[in-house]
N, C-alpha and C positions, 0 to 999 in steps of 0.2 A: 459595742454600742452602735443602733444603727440610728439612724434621721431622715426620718420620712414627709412628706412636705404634703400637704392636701390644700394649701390655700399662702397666700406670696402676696397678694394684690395689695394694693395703696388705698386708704381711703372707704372703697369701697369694691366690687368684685366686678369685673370687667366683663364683656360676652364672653359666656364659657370660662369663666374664670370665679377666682372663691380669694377671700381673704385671709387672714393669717391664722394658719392649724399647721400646727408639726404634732410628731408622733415620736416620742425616743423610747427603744427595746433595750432595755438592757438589766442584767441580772434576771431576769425573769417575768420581770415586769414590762406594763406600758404604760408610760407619762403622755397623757397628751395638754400639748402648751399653747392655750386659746383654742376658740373655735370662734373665727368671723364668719360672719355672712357668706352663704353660699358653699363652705366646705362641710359641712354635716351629708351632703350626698353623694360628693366622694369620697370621704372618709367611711359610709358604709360599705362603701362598695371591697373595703380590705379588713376592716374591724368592725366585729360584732361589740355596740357601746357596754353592753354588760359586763364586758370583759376587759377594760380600761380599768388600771389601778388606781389611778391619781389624774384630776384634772387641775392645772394649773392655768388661770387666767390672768395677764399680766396688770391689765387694766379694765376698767369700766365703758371700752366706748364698742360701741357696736362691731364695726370692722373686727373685733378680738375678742367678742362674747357673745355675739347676735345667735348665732344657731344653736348656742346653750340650750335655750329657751326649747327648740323644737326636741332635742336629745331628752332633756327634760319630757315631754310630752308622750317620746317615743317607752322611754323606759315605766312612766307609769302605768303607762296605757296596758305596756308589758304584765306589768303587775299585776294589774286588775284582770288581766285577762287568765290567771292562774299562774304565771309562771314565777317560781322562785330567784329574785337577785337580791345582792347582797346591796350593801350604800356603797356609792361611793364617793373617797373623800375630793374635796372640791376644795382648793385655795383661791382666794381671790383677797384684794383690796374691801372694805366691810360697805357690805351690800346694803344701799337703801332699800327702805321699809317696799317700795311695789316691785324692787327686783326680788328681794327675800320670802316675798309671798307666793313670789308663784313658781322660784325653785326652788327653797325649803322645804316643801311640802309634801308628804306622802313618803319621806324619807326615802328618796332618791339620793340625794347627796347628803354628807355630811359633812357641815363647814367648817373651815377653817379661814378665819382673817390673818392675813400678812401684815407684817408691818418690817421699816428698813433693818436689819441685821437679823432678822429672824432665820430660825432655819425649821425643816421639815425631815424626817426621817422615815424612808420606807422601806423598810427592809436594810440591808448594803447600802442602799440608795441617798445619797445625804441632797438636798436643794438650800442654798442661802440665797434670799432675798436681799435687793437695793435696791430705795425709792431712788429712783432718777426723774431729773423736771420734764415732765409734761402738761397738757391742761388739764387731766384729770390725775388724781394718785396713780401711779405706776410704779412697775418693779420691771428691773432686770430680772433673770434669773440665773444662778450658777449651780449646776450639779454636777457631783462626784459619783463617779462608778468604774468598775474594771479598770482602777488606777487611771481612770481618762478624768477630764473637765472638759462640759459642756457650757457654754453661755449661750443665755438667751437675752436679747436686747429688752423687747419687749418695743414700749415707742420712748422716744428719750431726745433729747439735745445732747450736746459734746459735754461731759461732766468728768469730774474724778473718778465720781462713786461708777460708770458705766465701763472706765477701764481699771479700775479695782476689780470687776465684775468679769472682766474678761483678761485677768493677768493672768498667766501663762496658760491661759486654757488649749485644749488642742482640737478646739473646734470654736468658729464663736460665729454665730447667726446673729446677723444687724442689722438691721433697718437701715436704709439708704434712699429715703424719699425723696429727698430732692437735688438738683446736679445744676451747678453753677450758676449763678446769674438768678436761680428762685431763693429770694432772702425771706420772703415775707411768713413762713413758717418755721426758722431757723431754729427761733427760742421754742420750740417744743419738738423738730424733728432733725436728720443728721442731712446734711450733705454727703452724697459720697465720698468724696475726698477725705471728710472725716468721719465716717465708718473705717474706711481703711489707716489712716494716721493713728484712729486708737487702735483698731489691729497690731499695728506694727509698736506701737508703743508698752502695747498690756503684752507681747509677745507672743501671741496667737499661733498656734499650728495653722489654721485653716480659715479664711475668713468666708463666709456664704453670707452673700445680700440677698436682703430678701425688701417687702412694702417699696416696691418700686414700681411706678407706672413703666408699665411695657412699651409707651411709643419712647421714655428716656433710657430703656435698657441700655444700649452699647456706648450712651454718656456714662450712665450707673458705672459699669463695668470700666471705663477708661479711665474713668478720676480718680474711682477708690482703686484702681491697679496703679496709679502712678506711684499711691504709697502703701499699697502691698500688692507687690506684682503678682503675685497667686491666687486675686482674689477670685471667686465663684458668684456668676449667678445663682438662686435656685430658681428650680423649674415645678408646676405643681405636676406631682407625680412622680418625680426622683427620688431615690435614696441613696444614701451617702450612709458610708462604714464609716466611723469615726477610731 
């Protein structure tokens, strides 16, 4: 299983920087988990989008679904222009009526609404969904393959359901937006210290921060290592063998 990173960024994508798109290979397939703002240009630059199996988006806010929109645009365009692709399937949180117009359309994707314990099958490939608190619906996600567990945070507060999500997984990407002393987004994002505390509590192999502003990198990296001392930045552009 590999994990390929095209966007990391907090918020919003930084100079030279893309928001939150990972890409996981495995079994044969490619999952890609969001697409924010600003990673649709470097994600072309390694995947051809016709050839993505499954897109999963964890929530509704830009930072994690922004560039849908242009992929959308790109692959119809595709179409119209003679060339043959297939749909592909799209999970998401259930898409208000002016997001479902303008990527339901011309059967580019085909949707699928998540909801909390749900699950997804592609192929070997198993995904379970958990709504974790944010201010818009959100999911965790956890997927099984080549005997591994992957978690994906998605955006979340410290919950139960988010270290259920990543109980004994052997890799878990979290969000770690914010680093001591910023409370005032708490109730909807993690601290680093607790990214890492549910690491070490769900029993994690691997933890990889990710939605972290770059000037608080080596805070990110110091808090959530105090309670998992192996934890990882990611970097946009790395891949990591799972």
């Amino acid at each position: 299983m590999k994990l390929t990173v095209f966007g990391n960024n907090a918020t919003c994508p930084e100079a030279g920087g893309a928001c939150s798109c990972f890409l996981v290979e495995t079994e044969g397939k490619r999952i890609l988990l969001d697409m924010g703002c600003g990673s649709l240009p470097r994600l072309q630059c390694q995947v051809d989008l016709a050839k993505l199996d499954l897109i999963v988006i964890s929530h509704l806010h830009f930072d994690h679904f922004g560039d849908l929109f242009c992929a959308k645009y790109q692959l119809e365009t595709r179409a119209a222009r003679g060339e043959k692709l297939r749909s592909i399937t799209l999970c998401s949180p259930a898409l208000p009526d002016w997001a479902a117009g303008e990527l339901l359309s011309n059967g580019v994707f085909s949707h699928m609404t998540v909801a909390d314990g749900g699950e997804y099958r592609l192929g070997p490939v198993e995904l379970t969904f958990f709504r974790v608190p944010h201010l818009v619906e959100s999911y965790a996600v956890r997927l099984r393959a080549e005997d591994k567990i992957f978690t994906y945070s998605g955006d979340s507060a410290a919950c139960d359901a988010l270290t259920q999500a990543a109980w004994g997984a052997d890799c878990f990407l979290c969000e770690a937006s914010l680093v001591d002393g910023q409370q005032s987004e708490a109730g909807h994002h993690l601290l680093a210290q607790q990214a890492g505390r549910i690491a070490a509590e769900a029993g994690a192999g691997q933890l990889l921060l990710t939605h972290y502003h770059s000037a608080d990198s080596r805070q990110v990296l110091a808090q959530a290592g105090k309670q998992f001392p192996v934890a990882r930045l990611t970097r946009i552009g790395d891949s990591v063998m799972i």
